[in-house]
C-alpha positions in Angstrom: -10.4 5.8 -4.8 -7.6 4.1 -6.8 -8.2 3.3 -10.4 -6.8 0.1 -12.1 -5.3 -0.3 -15.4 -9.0 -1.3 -17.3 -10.7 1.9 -16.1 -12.4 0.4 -12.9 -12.3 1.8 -9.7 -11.0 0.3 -6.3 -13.4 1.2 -3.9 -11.3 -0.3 -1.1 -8.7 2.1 -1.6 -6.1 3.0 1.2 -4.8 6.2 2.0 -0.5 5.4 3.5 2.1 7.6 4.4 5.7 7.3 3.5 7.4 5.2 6.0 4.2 3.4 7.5 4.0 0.1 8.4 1.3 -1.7 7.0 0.5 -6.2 6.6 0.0 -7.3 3.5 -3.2 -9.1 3.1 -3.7 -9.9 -0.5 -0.4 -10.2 -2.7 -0.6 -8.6 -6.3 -2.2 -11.0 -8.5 -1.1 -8.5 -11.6 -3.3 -5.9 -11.5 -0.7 -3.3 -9.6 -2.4 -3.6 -6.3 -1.6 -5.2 -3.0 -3.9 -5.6 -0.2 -3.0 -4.1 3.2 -3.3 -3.7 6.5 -2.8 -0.8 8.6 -2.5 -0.4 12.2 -5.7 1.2 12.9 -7.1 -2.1 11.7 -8.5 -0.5 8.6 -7.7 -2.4 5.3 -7.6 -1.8 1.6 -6.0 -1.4 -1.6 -2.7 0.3 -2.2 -0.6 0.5 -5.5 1.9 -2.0 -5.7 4.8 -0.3 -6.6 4.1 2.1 -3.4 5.2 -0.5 -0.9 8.9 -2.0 -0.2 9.7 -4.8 1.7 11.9 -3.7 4.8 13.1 -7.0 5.4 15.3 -6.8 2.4 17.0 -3.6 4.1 20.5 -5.1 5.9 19.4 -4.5 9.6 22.8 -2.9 10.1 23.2 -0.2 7.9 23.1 3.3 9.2 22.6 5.5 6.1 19.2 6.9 5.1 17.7 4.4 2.8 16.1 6.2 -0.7 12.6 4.2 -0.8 11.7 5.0 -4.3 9.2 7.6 -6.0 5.9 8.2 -4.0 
């Protein structure tokens, strides 16, 4: 399980892999997590800073994108 910044733990923690898909549920309201989605149907809580919105991404570019530090 995830731990937030005070110590507690998430108990609805998700488990993602680099370059899944998931719907966000729950936006962070500060505390470093999101709520998500996955397409299983299962749901929980992921760190923020692990997701990236691919929408931002211009639909026509054909390099590899660098997502960040997982």
């Amino acid at each position: 399980p995830g731990q937030g910044s005070n110590g507690c733990q998430y108990v609805n923690a998700a488990s993602i892999s680099v370059g899944e898909c998931v719907d966000i549920l729950e936006d962070d309201h500060g505390d470093g997590w999101t709520r998500i989605q996955k397409s299983d149907g299962s749901s929980g809580f992921v760190p923020s800073s692990y997701l990236r919105n691919d929408s931002e991404i211009p639909p026509t570019s054909s390099q590899p994108i660098e997502s960040g530090r997982f």
